[in-house]
Phi, psi and omega in degrees: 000164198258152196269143141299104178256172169277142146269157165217044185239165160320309178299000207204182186261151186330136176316153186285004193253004162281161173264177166313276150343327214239016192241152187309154163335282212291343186280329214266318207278339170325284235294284186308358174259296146007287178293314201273332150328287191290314201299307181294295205285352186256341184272329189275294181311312186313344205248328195238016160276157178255102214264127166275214197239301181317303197288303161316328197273345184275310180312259175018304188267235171022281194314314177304314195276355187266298185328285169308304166325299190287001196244323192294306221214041178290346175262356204254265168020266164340281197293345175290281179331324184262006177265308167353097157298233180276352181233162186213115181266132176248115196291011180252031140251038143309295177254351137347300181282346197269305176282016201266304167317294186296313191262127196306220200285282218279316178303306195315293187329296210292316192266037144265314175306315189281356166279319185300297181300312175294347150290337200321297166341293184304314188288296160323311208257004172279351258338106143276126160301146166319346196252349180291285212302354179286285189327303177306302192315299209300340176290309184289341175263334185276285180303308151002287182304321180284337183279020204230323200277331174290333185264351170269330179311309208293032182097013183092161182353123155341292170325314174268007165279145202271011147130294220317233214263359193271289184352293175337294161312321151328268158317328199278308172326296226278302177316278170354290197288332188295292197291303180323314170266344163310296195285322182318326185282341168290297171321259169006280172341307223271335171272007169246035167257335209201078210244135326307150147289192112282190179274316221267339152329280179308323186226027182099159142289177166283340173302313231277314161326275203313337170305297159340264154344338151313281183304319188287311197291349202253318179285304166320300200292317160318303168318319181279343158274312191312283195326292220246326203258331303269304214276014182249016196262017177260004158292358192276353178287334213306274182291343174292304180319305183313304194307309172327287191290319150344291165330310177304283185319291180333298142018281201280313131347313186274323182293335171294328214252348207234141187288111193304335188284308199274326217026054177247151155315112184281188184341298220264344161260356201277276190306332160300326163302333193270327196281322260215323189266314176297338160303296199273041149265328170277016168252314176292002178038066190218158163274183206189098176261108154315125169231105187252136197235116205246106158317142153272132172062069180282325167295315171322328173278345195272324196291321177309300207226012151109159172253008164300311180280339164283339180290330154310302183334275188315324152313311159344290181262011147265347162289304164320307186295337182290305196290302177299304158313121161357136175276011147277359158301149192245104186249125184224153180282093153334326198149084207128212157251025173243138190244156158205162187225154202226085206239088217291145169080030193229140181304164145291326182266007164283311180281023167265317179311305178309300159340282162330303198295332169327306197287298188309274178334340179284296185316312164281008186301134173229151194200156201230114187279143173300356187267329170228099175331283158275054193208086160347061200264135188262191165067079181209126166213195220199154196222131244176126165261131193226131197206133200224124183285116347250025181299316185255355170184196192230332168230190198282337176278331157294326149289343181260354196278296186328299180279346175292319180271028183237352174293301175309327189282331175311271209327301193295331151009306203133336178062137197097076163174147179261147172246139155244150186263143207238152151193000000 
């Protein structure tokens, strides 16, 4: 399930020295129609289900196995949360979801809350605030209820469906809707804390979706052993630890190689990449264009409207350079406000064009100060150095000596424009 994390980027939630109160209007009244929602609707299914004997031992078991999961891997756990960009996948919706199966309503419910509070700890000390992790419980309990109600329309308790393909369907239903409310409800927070967004803000990467999805196909199959097998559902710890850990790494991979502002590549994974390419364009006899692209008077903006707004810029126009450019292209934040790019198999005047559409596309950025919401800000262009494999060098240092000096000829230039050195 998906987690409310701190941000502390434009893309993320309010900075951490905020309080509760001090977060918009319109956000506080989400969050608290939320708790009371998952609060009521989790009180009603208790007082009015009827609980077997069967259906406790299965809570019992399920509770028991959120416990041994938090005790096996609390630092693996820790170091995830805190790698956690704006969304943070919590595997203990394995089990979480495992009681969306097993368990009636008002139970499925208690044990998101008891997977929610047995994070606290970890999470507080990620420093998450206490009013996330209420939001987060309260998310996690509404999809429970809602994944509890599509598997019980199916004719009543799991356990009596004869496994075939409705059953499936069902489950499958019960998964979809489950995610659904979850992410939605996350997503919800996070655009009225820090408004406009992006989509990939708001709802993820695609690692962070498969993970997601992962967990849940992992949580279904745990249900179904507590239901027909119970003493074979504590192997399901097994591959969760693997996943845990898998996760980690990746984490850990995206923190090395990735710019924390841009999620653009930094220098130093940027240029390895750039070296690797200028090799196989001289083993592949192909050209290869180097770009470095440098806002103009950049500072002005930081000085004008502040460095809330230039760091908005700068996101901007690495979503612009993603969008424009090939996904085989290579894009990384150099320092600053300078990006460079790597662009295998392309002439100078393909790579001048391309060029051009940057500068164009730059030219329309509009980004929004917090002191005036509504009130635009515009007038933003770029200045691009252009160096081209194997005309301006024979490696990446020699291409990067180049377009730096056809950047400075931009500059002097006039600025907004692209240059290249020809020889």
């Amino acid at each position: 399930m998906r987690v409310a994390r701190p941000p502390g980027t434009t893309r993320r939630w309010a900075p951490r020295s905020w309080e509760l109160w001090s977060l918009p209007k319109d956000l506080i009244r989400y969050l608290i129609f939320a708790e009371l929602a998952a609060l009521l609707w989790m009180t009603a299914a208790l007082l009015t289900e009827t609980v077997n004997r069967s259906e406790l031992i299965r809570f019992a078991v399920l509770t028991a196995l959120v416990i041994a999961f938090q005790q096996i891997s609390p630092r693996i756990e820790r170091m995830r949360i805190r790698l956690a960009d704006s969304h943070s996948i919590d595997m203990t919706s394995v089990w979480t979801f495992a009681g969306v199966i097993a368990l009636p309503a008002g139970l499925a419910a208690l044990l998101g809350v008891f997977g929610a509070v047995s994070m606290s700890t970890l999470r507080l000390r990620a420093g998450v605030h206490p009013y996330r992790q209420l939001f987060t419980a309260a998310t996690v309990v509404l999809a429970c209820l809602t994944g509890t109600t599509i598997v019980h329309l199916s004719a009543g308790p799991l356990g009596h469906l004869t496994g075939g393909a409705a059953a499936a369907g069902f489950v499958l239903l019960a998964m979809v809707l489950y995610t659904a409310v979850n992410t939605s409800m996350i997503a919800g927070a996070i655009f009225l804390s820090a408004r406009p967004l992006p989509v990939r803000a708001l709802f993820g990467t695609a690692e962070e979706n498969g993970l997601e999805v992962a967990t849940l196909c992992l949580g279904a199959m745990t249900g179904l052993t507590v239901v027909y097998t119970p003493w074979l559902t504590v192997l399901s710890v097994v591959p969760l630890v693997a996943l845990q850990r898998g996760a980690l790494i990746k984490q850990l991979e995206v923190a090395a190689t990735t710019d924390p502002k841009t999620g653009l590549l930094n220098a130093v994974a940027w240029r390895q990449v750039a070296q690797k390419e200028v090799a196989r364009a001289a083993r592949d006899r192909h050209t290869v264009a180097v770009l470095i692209i440098d806002m103009d008077r950049f500072k002005e903006v930081n000085d004008t409207y502040g460095h809330l707004v230039g760091d908005a810029v700068l996101i901007s126009v690495a979503e612009r350079l993603t969008t424009e450019l090939r996904q085989y292209d290579s894009i990384g934040r150099f320092g600053g406000e300078e990006f460079v790019a790597i662009l295998p198999e392309v002439d100078l005047a393909t790579a001048r064009a391309i060029s051009d559409r940057i500068l164009s596309r730059i030219r329309e950025l509009e980004v929004f100060s917090p002191n005036a919401p509504e009130v635009p800000v515009r007038g933003f262009s770029a200045s691009i150095g252009l160096a081209l494999y194997p005309n301006n060098g024979a490696d990446i240092e020699g291409l990067m000596h180049v377009a730096d000096s056809a950047l400075y000829a931009a500059k002097s230039a006039g600025r907004d424009r692209v240059e290249c050195i020809i020889r």
